[in-house]
C-alpha positions as CSV (number, residue, x, y, z in Angstrom):
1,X,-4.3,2.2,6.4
2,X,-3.6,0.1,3.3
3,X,0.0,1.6,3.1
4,X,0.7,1.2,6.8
5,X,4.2,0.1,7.4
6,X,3.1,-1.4,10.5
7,X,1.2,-4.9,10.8
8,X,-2.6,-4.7,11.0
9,X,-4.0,-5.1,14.8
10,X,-7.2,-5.8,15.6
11,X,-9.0,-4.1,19.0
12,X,-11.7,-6.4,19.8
13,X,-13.6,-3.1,21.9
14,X,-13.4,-0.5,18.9
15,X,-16.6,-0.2,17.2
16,X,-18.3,3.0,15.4
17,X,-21.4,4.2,14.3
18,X,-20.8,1.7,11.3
19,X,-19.9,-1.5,13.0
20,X,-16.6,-2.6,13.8
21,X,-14.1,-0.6,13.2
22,X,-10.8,-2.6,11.1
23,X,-7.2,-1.5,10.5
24,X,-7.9,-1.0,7.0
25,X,-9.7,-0.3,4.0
26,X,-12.8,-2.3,4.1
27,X,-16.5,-1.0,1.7
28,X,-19.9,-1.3,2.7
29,X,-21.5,-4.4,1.0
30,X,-23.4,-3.8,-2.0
31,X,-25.4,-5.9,-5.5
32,X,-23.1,-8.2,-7.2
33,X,-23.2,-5.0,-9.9
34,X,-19.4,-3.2,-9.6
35,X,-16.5,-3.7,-7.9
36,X,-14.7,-1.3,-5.2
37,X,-10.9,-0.2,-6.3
38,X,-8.5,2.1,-4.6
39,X,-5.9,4.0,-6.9
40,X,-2.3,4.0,-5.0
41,X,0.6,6.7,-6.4
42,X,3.7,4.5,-5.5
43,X,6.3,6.1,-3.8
44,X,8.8,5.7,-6.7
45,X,8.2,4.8,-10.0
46,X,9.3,1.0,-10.6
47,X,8.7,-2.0,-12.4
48,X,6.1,-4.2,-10.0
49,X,7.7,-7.5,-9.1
50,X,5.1,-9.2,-6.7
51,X,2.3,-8.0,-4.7
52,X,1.1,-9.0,-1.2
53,X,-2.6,-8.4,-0.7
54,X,-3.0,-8.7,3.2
55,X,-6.0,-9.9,5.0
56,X,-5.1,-10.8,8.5
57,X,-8.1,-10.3,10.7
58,X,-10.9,-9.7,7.9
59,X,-11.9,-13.5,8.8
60,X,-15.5,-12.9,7.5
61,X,-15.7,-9.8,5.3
62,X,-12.5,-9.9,3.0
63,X,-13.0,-9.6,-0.7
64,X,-13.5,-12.8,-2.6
65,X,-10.9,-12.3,-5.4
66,X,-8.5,-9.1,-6.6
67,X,-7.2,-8.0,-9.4
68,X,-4.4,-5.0,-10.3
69,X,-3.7,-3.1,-13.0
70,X,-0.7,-0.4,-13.4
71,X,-0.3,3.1,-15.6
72,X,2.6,5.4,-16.1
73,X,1.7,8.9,-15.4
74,X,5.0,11.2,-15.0
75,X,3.1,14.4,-14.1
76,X,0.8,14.8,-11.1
77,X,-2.6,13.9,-12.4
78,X,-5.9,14.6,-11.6
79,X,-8.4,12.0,-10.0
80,X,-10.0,12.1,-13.7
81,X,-7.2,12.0,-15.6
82,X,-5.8,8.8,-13.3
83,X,-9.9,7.1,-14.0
84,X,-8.9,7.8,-18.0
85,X,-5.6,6.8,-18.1
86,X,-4.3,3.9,-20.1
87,X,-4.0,1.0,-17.2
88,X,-2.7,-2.0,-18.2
89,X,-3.3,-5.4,-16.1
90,X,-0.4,-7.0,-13.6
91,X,-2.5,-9.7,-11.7
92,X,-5.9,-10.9,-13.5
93,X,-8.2,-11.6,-11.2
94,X,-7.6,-13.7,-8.5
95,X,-8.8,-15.6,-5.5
96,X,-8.5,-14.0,-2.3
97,X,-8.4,-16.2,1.2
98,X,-9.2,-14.1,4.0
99,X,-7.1,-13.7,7.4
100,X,-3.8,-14.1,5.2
101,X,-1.0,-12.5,3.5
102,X,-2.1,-13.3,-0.3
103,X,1.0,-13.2,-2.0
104,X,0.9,-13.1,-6.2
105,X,3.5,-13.2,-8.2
106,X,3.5,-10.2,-11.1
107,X,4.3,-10.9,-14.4
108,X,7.0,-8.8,-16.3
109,X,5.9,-5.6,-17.1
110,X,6.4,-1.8,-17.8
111,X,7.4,0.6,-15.7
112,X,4.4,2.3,-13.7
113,X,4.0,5.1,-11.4
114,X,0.2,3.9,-9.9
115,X,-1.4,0.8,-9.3
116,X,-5.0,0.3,-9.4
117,X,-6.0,-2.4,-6.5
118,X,-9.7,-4.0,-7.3
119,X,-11.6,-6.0,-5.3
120,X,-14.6,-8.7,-6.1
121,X,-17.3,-7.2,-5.3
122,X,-16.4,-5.5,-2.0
123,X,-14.6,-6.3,1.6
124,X,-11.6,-5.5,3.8
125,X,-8.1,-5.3,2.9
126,X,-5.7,-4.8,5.8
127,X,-2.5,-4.0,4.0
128,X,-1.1,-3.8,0.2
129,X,2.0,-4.6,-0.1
130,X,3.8,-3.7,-3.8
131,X,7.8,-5.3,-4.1
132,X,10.1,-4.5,-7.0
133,X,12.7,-2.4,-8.8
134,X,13.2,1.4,-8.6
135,X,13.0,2.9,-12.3
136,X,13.7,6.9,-11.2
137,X,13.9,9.4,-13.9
138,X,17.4,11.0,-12.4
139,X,16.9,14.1,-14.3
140,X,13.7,15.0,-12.8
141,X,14.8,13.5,-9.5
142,X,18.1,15.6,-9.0
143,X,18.6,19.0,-7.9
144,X,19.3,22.1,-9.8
145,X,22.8,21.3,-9.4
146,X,22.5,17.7,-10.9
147,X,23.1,16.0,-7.8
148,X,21.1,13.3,-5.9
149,X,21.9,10.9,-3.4
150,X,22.3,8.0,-5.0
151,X,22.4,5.2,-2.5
152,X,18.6,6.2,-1.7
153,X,16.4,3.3,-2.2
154,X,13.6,6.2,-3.6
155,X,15.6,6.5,-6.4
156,X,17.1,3.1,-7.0
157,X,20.0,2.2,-4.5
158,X,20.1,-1.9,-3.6
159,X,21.7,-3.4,-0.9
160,X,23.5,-6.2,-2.9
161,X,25.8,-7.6,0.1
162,X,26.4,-7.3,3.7
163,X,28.6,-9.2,6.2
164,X,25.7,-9.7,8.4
165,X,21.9,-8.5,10.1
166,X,21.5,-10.0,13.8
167,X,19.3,-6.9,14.8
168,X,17.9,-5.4,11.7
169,X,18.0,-5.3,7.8
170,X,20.8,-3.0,6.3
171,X,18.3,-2.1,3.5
172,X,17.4,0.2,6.5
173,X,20.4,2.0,5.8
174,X,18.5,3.5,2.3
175,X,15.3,4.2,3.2
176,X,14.0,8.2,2.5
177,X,13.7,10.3,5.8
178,X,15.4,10.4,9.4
179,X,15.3,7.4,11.3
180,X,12.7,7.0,13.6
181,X,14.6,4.7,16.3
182,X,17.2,2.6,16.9
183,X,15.4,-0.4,14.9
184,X,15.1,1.8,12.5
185,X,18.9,1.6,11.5
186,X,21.3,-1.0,10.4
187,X,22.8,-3.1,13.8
188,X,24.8,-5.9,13.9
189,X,26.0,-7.8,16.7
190,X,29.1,-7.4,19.0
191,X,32.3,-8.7,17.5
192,X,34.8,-10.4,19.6
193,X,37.4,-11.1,16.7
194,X,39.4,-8.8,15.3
195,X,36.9,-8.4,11.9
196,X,34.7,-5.3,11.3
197,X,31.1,-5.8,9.3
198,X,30.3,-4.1,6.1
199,X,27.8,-3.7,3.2
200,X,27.6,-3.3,-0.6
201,X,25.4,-0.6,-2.2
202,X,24.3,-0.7,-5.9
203,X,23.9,3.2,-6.8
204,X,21.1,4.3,-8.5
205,X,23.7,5.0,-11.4
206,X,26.7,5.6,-12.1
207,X,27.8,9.0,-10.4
208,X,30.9,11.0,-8.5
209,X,30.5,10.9,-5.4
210,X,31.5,14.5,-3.3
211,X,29.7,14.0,-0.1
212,X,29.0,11.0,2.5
213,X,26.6,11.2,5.0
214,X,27.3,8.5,8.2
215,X,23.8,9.2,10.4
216,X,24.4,7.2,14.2
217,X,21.5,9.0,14.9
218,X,19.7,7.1,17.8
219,X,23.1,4.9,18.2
220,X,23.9,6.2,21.9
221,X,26.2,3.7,23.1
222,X,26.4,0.9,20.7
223,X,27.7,3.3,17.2
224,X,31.1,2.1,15.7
């Protein structure tokens, strides 16, 4: 539940065997004697910007501070080999408020492939959110023929302009996968002048382009 892309909700009439049952990642409460952490793989190896640790509806039972670290592990590790790695910190730790979006600013670091999320001593986090630049290795990320799309935001593509985003973000436009529906997309309203809307993609790198892929998918009656 932490990596939801959807905002937490909260369903006043779902309990369990174990109490009331959160849209997240909460721990049982325990001695002032350790901490609980969760390791996270990110979905592309980057350079961590800010984080957003969210809270909303843990009014009573969120953590009291948090604290992340970050390692660079190219391979695909083991659970051991992650709990040996050599983590460095990106937030020391800091006070949590509960029923919030904590946001923390992340000082300058290395590139890192997993994040290490620790709470004081134990509680509910509804959501972590981890913002900042793509740093891809291209040659492991392209295909035996070289060739990768290079707009994708998994691998380092940036919206950098865009005429405009009445319906929905164009950073849509990059995301990995098929659209899931019509929100899901780049939209922009109806023109009445004789202009057209656009948007300017940083590629990953530099690259020759030999295929362009337009999806409307979804767009039934409102596709250019």
């Amino acid at each position: 539940a932490l990596l939801d892309p959807q905002p937490p909700v909260f369903d006043p009439a779902r309990y369990a065997t174990r109490g009331k049952v959160m849209d997240g990642w909460e721990t049982r409460r325990h001695s002032p004697t350790g901490d609980d952490w969760v390791i996270v793989r990110l979905g592309a190896p980057g350079v961590v910007r800010d984080a957003v640790i969210d809270t909303t509806h843990f009014r009573g039972n969120a953590p009291t501070r948090c604290a992340l670290d970050g390692c660079s592990v190219d391979s695909q590790p083991r659970t051991d080999d992650l709990r040996t790695a050599e983590w460095f910190p990106l937030l020391s730790a800091s006070p949590v408020q509960p029923d919030r979006q904590n946001q923390f600013a992340v000082a300058d670091g290395p590139r890192v492939t997993h994040v290490r999320l620790t709470i004081f001593p134990d509680g509910g986090v509804a959501r972590l959110r981890l913002h900042g630049d793509v740093v891809d290795d291209l040659r492991v990320s392209a295909d035996r023929h070289g060739s990768l799309d290079l707009a994708s935001l998994r691998h380092g593509g940036q919206i950098v302009a865009v005429s405009e985003e009445f319906f929905s973000p164009a950073d849509h436009l990059l995301m990995v996968g098929d659209a899931r529906d019509m929100h899901d997309g780049w939209e922009t309203r109806r023109r009445r002048d004789e202009g057209h809307d656009w948007v300017v993609v940083r590629l990953a790198t530099t690259g020759l382009v030999d295929r362009l892929e337009v999806h409307t998918t979804h767009f039934l009656g409102n596709h250019p």
